[in-house]
LUMKOLMAR-636411 format. One line per field, with one value per residue (C-alpha): residue in three letters; x, y, z. Coordinates in pm, 1 decimal. Example, Ala and Ser with C-alpha at 12.3 -4.5 7.8 and 13.67 -1.06 7.14 Angstrom:
BEGIN
residu: [ALA / SER]
px: [1230.0 / 1367.0]
py: [-450.0 / -106.0]
pz: [780.0 / 714.0]
END
This chain:
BEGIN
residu: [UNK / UNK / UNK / UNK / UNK / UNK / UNK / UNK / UNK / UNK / UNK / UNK / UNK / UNK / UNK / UNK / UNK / UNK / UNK / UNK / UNK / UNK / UNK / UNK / UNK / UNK / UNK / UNK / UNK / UNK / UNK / UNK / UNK / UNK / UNK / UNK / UNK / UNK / UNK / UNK / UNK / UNK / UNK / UNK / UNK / UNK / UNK / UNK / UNK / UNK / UNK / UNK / UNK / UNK / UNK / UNK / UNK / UNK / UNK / UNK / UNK / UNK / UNK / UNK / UNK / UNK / UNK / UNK / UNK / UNK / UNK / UNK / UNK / UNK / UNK / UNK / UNK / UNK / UNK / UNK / UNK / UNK / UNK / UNK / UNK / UNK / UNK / UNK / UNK / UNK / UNK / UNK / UNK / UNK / UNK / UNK / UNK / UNK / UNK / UNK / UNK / UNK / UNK / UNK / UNK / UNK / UNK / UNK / UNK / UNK / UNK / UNK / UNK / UNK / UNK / UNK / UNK / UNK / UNK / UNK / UNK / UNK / UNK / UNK / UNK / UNK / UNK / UNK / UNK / UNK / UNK / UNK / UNK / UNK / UNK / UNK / UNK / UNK / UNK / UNK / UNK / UNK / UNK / UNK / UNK / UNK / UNK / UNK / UNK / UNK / UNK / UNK / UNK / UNK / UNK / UNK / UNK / UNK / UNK / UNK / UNK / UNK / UNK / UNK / UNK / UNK / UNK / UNK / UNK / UNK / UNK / UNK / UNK / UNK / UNK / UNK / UNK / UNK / UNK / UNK / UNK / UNK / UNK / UNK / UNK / UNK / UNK / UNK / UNK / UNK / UNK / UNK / UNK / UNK / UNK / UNK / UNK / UNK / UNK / UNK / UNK / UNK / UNK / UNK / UNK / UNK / UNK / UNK / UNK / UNK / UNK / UNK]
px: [9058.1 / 8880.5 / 8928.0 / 8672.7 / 8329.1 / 8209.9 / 7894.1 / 8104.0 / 8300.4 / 7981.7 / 7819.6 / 8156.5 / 8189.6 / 7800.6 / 7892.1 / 8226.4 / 8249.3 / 8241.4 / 8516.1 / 8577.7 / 8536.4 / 8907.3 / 8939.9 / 8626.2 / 8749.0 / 9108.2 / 8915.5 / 8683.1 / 8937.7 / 9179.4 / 8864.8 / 8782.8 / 9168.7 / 9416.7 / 9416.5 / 9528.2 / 9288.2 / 9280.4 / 9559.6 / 9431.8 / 9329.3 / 9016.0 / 8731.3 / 8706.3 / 9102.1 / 9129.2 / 8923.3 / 9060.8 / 9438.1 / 9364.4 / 9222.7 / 9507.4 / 9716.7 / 9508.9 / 9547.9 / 9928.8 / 9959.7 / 10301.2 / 10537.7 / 10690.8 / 10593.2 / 10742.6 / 10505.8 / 10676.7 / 10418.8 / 10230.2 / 10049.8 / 9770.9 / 9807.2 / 9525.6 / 9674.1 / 9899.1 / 9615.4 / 9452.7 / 9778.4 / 9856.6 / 9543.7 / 9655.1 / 10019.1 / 10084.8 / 10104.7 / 10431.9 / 10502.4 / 10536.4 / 10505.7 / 10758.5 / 10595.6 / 10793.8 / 10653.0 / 10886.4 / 10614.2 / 10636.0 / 10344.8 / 10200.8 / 10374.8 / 10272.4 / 9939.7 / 9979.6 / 10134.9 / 9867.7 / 9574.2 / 9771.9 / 9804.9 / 9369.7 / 9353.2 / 9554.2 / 9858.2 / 10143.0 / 10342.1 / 10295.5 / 10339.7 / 10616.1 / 10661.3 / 10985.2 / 11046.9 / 11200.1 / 11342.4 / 11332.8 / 11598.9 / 11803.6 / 11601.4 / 11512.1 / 11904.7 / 11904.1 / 11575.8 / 11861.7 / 11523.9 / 11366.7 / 10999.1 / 10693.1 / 10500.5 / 10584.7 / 10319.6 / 10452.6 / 10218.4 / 10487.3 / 10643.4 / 10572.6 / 10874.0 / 11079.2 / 10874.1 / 11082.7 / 11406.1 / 11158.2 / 11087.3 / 11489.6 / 11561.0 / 11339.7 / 11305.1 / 11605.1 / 11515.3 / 11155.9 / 11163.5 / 11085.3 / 10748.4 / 10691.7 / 10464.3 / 10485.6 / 10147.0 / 10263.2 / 9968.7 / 9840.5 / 9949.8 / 9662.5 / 9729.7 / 9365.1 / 9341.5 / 9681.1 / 9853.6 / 9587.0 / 9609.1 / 9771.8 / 10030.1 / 10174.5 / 10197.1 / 10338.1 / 10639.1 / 10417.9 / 10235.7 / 10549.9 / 10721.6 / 10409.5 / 10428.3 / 10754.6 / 10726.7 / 10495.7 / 10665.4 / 10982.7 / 10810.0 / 10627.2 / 10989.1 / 11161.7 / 11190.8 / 11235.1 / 10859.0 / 10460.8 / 10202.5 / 9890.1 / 9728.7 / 9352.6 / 9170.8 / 9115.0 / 9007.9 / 9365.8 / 9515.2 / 9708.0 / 10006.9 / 10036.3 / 10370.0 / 10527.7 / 10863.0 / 10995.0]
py: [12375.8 / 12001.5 / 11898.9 / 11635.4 / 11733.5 / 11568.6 / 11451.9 / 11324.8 / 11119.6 / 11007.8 / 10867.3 / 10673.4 / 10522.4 / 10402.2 / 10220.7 / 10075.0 / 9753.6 / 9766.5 / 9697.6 / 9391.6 / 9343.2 / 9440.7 / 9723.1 / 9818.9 / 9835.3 / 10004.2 / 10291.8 / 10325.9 / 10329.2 / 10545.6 / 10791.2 / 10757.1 / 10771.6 / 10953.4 / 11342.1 / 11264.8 / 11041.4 / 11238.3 / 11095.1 / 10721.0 / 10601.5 / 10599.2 / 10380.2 / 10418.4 / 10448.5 / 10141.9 / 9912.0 / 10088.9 / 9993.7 / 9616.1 / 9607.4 / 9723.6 / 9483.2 / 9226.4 / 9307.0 / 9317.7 / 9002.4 / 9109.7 / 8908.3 / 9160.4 / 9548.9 / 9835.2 / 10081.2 / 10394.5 / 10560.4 / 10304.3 / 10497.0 / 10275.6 / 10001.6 / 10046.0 / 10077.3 / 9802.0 / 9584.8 / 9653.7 / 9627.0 / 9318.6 / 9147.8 / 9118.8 / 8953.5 / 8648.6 / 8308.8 / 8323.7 / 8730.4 / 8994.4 / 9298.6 / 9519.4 / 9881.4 / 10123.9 / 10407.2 / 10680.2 / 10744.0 / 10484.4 / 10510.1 / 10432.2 / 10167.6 / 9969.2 / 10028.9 / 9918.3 / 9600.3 / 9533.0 / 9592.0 / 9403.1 / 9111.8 / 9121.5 / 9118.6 / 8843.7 / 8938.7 / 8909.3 / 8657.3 / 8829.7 / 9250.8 / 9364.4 / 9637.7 / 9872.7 / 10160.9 / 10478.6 / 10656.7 / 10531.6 / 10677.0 / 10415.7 / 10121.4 / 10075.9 / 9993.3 / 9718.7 / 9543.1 / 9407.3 / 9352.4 / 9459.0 / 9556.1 / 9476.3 / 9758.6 / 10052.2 / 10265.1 / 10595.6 / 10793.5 / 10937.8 / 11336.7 / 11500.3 / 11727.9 / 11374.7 / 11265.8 / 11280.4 / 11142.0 / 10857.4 / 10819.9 / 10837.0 / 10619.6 / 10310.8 / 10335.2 / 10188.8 / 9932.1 / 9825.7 / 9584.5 / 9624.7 / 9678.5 / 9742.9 / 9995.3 / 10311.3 / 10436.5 / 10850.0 / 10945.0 / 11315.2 / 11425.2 / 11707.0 / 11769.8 / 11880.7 / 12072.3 / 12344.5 / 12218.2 / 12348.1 / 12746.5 / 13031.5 / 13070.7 / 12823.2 / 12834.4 / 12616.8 / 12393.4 / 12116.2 / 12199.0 / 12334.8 / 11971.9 / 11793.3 / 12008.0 / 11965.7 / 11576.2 / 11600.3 / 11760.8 / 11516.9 / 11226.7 / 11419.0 / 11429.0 / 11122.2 / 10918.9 / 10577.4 / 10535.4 / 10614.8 / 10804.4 / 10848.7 / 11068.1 / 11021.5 / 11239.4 / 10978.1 / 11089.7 / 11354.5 / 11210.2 / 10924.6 / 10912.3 / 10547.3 / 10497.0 / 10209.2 / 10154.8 / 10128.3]
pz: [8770.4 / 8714.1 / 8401.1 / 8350.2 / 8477.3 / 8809.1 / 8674.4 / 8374.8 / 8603.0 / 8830.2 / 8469.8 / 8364.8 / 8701.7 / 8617.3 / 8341.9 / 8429.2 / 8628.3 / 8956.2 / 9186.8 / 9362.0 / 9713.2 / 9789.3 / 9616.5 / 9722.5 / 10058.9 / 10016.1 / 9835.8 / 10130.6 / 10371.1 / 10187.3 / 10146.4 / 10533.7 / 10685.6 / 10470.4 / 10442.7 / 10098.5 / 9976.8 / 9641.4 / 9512.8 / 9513.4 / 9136.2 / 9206.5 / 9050.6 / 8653.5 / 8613.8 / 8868.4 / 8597.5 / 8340.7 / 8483.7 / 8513.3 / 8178.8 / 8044.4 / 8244.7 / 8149.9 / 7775.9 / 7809.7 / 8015.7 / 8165.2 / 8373.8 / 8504.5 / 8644.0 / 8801.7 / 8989.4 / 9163.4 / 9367.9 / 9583.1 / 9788.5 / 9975.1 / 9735.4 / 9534.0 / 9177.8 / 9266.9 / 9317.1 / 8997.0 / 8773.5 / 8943.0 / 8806.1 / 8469.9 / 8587.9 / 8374.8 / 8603.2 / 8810.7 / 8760.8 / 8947.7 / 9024.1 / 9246.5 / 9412.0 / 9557.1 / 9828.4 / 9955.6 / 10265.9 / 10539.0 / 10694.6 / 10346.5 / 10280.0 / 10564.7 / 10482.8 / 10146.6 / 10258.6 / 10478.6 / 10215.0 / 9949.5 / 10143.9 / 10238.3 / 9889.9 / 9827.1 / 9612.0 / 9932.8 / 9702.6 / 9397.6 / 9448.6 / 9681.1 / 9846.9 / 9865.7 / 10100.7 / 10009.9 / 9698.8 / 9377.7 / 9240.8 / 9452.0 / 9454.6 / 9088.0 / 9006.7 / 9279.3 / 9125.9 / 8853.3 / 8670.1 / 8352.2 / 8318.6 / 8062.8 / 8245.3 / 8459.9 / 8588.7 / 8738.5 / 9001.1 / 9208.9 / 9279.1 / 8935.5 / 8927.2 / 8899.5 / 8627.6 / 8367.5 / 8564.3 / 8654.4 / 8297.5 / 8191.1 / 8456.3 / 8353.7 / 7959.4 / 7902.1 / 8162.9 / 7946.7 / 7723.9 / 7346.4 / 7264.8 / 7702.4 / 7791.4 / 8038.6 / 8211.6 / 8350.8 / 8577.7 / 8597.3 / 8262.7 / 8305.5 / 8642.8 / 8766.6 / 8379.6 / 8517.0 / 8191.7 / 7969.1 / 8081.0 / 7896.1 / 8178.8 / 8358.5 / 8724.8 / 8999.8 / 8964.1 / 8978.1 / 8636.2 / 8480.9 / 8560.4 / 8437.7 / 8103.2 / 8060.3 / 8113.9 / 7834.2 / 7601.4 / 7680.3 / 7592.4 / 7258.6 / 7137.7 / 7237.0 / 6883.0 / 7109.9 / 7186.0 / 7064.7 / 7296.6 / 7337.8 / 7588.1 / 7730.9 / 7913.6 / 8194.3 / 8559.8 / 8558.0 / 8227.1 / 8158.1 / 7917.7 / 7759.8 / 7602.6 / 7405.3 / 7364.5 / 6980.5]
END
């Protein structure tokens, strides 16, 4: 089940800027390569990411899913002069390929790339974040979410990707532990009195979260 209409998405994309040659050319790539090219941000949530990057100005963001690098590129936009912005990628293969399209598009000393789980890495990053953007295995969602809240810093925002998951979340029964996680992610964050939400009905649903 899709839960924003194709042609609904096709008409957004219209009237949304367009991306920039480097995106541009990780989407195409991504689209033309990786059996998985679904799971890349795609074009309207791309411009919508760096907007809101852009809006927040942070010096510092966390990203746990990196995939092909996409995303990455986009948040990493908005960075404030000198920040940064740390990525982490369980997948190898995907991680090299991120590296490689991050650099094209000219972010190499700005976005960094870490291999493997996040579970372990976050705690060695000894860093805390204005923005963390999580697109990663949704049955960790809300350990990803425990995990870095206290780590954000007052008034720092969370992005949780797939908060619809392909419209599963909105049926009478549940089914696969994918949806269930995603649901119960949801309802986590509904009653967690240290932060706001809001969630849009972006491409596969975003969750944007402030911390109190």
């Amino acid at each position: 089940m899709e839960f924003l209409l194709p042609s609904a998405e096709t008409y957004a994309a219209a009237f949304t800027t367009a991306l920039d040659p480097a995106l541009t050319a990780i989407e195409q790539q991504t689209t033309a390569a990786h059996p998985h090219a679904h799971m890349l941000s795609g074009h309207t949530q791309g411009i919508f990411l760096e907007m809101i990057s852009r809006m927040i100005s942070p010096e510092t963001i966390l990203e746990i899913g990196t995939f092909t690098g996409f995303s990455a590129v986009c948040l990493a936009k908005g960075l404030k002069r000198g920040g940064r912005l740390d990525t982490i990628e369980i997948r190898h293969e995907d991680a090299e390929t991120a590296i490689q399209h991050i650099g094209r598009a000219g972010f190499t000393n700005r976005v960094f790339v870490h291999t493997g789980d996040a579970r372990e890495i976050i705690p060695q990053l000894e860093q805390q974040w204005d923005l963390v953007f999580i697109d990663a295995d949704k049955v960790s969602y809300i350990e990803y979410y425990e995990l870095t809240l206290p780590l954000l810093k007052p008034g720092g925002w969370l992005i949780a990707d797939n908060v619809l998951f392909h419209g599963q979340v909105l049926e009478a029964e549940l089914k696969g532990k994918n949806a269930k996680a995603i649901q119960a992610f949801n309802e986590h964050v509904a009653a967690d009195k240290r932060v706001e939400q809001v969630l849009l009905t972006v491409r596969d649903g975003l969750l944007i979260i402030r911390k109190l």
